[in-house]
C-alpha positions in Angstrom: 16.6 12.7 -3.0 15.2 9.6 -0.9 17.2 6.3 -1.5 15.4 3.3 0.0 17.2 0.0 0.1 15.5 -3.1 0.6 17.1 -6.3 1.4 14.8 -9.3 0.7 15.4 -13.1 0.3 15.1 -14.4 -3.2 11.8 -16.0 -4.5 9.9 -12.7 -4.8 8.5 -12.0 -9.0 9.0 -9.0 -11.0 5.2 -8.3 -10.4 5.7 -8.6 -6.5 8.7 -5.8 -6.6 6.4 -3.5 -9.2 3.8 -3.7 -6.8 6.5 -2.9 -3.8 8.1 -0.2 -5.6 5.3 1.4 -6.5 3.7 1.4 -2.8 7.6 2.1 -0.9 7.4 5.4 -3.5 4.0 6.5 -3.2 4.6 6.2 1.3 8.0 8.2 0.6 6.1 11.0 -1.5 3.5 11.6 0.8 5.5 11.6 4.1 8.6 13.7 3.2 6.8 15.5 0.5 9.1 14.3 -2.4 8.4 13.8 -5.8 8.3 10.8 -7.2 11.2 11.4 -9.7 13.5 12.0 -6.8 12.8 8.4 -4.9 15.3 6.1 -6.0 15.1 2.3 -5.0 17.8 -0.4 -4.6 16.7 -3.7 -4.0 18.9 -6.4 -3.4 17.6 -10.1 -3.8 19.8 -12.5 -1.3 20.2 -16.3 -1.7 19.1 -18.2 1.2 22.8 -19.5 1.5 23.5 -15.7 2.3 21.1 -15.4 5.2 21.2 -17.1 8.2 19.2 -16.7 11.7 20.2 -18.3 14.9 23.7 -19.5 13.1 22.1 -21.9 10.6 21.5 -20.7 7.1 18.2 -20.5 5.5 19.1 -22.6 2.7 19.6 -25.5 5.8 16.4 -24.3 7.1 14.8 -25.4 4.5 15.9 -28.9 4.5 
């Protein structure tokens, strides 16, 4: 059973992960040969005072 986890920073709609889902599962099926039922997917949504790059955090990064 594939689990894929994707890290991503917040902002993204339900549509967007549906569409990313769908696509991650569909490139897992046809490269290991899995079923589809066996992929599982855990996506975790970050704030951007949780991410930082360079030692400043995205939220500042924003500014």
């Amino acid at each position: 059973m594939p689990i894929v986890q994707i890290e991503l920073l917040e902002g993204r709609t339900v549509e967007q992960k549906r569409a990313m889902v769908k696509e991650v599962t569909d490139a897992i099926c046809k490269t290991l040969n899995a079923p589809p039922e066996a992929v599982r997917i855990i996506i975790r949504d970050m704030s951007f005072d949780n991410f930082a790059t360079a030692g400043v955090l995205r939220s500042d990064q924003e500014k």
